[in-house]
VEXDREN-2710 file (C-alpha; in Angstrom, 1 decimal):
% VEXDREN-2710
k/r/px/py/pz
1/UNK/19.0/0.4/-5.5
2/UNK/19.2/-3.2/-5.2
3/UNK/15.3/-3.1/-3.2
4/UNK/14.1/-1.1/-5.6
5/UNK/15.5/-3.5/-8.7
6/UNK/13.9/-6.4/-7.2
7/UNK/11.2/-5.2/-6.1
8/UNK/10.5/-4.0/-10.1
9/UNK/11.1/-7.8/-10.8
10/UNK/8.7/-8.9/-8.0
11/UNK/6.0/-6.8/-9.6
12/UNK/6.4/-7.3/-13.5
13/UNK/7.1/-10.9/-13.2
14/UNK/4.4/-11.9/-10.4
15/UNK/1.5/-9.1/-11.1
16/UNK/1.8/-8.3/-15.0
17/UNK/-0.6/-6.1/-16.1
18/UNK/-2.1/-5.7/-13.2
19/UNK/-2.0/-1.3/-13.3
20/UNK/-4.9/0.1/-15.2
21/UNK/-2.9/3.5/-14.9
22/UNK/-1.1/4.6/-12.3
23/UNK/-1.5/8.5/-11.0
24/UNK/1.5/10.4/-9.1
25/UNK/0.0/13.7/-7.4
26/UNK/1.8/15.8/-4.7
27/UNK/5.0/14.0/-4.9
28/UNK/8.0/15.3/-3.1
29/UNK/11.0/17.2/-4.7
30/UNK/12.9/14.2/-3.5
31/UNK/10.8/12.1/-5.8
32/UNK/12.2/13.0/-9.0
33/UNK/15.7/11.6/-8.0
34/UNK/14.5/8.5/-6.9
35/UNK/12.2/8.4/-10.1
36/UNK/14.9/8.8/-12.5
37/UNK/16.6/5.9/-10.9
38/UNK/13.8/3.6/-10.6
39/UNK/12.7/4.5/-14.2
40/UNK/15.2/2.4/-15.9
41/UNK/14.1/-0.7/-14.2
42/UNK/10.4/-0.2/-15.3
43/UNK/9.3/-1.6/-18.6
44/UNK/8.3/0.9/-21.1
45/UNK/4.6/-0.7/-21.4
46/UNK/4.0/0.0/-17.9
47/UNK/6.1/3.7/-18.3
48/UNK/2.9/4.8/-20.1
49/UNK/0.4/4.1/-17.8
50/UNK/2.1/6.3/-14.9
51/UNK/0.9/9.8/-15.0
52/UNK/2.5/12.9/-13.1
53/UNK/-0.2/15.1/-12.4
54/UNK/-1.6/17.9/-10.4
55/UNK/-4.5/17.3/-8.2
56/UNK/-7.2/19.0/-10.8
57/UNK/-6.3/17.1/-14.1
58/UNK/-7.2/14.2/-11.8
59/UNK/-10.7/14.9/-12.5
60/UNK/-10.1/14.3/-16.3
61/UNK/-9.7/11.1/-15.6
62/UNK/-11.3/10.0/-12.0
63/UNK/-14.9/10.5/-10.7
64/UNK/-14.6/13.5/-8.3
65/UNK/-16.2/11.2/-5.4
66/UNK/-13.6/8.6/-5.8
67/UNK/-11.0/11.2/-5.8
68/UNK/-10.3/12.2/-1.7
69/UNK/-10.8/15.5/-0.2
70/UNK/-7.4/16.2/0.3
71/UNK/-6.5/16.0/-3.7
72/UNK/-9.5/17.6/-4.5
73/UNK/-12.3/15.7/-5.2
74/UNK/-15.5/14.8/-2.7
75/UNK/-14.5/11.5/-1.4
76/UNK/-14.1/10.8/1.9
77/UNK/-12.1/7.8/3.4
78/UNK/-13.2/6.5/6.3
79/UNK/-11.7/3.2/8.3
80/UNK/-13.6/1.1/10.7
81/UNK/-10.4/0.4/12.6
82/UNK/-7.1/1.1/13.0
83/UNK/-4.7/-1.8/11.7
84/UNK/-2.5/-0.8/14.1
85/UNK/-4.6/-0.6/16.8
86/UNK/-6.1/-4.6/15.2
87/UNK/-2.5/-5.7/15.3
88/UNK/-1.4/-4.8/18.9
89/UNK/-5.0/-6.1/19.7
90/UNK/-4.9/-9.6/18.1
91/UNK/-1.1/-9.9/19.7
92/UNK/-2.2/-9.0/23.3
93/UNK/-4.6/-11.8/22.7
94/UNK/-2.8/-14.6/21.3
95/UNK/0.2/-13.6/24.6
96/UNK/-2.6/-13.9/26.5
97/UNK/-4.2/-17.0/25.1
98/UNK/-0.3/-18.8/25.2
99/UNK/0.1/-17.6/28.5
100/UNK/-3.7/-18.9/29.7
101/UNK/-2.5/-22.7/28.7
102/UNK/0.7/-23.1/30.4
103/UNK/0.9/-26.2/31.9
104/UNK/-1.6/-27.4/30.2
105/UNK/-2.4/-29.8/27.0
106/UNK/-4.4/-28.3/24.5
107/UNK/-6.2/-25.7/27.3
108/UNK/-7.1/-28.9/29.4
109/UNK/-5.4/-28.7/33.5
110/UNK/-3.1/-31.2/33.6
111/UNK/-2.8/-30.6/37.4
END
């Protein structure tokens, strides 16, 4: 509870109006209990711009190729590359970069 307070503080008093309107869809049974916990913490202003609804009455309100296949709409997500897959990458690089310059000063042999 103590995450969730700050991280309500973290968001109203660093990002303020920064939500348009927020849309829940599909949530979780679970959800509701942490949502009714959570909900105190939340200013009332920013209460009414989150929405519970079901994947049609996004279409009310969203173009339907903005709105995902999986919730209904057209849209399609695509990702050039994994972040994960970037992440490990760039690591493995930078190990391999420290461990290319050993010995040395600034990449230069000191041998």
């Amino acid at each position: 509870m103590t995450a969730a307070r700050a991280l309500m503080d973290v968001l109203a008093n660093k990002y303020p109006e920064s939500l348009g309107h927020g849309f829940i869809t599909n949530a979780p049974w679970i959800f509701g209990a942490f949502w009714r916990m959570l909900k105190p913490f939340i200013d009332p202003h920013t209460m009414s711009k989150i929405s519970f609804v079901k994947n049609e009455k996004l279409k009310e309100y969203i173009d339907d190729e903005s709105i995902l296949e999986e919730f209904g709409g057209t849209g399609i997500y695509k990702r050039e590359k994994d972040p994960l897959i970037l992440f490990s990458t760039m690591k493995a690089n930078k190990k391999a970069q420290n461990q290319s310059t050993e010995g040395s000063c600034f990449g230069a042999d000191l041998s």
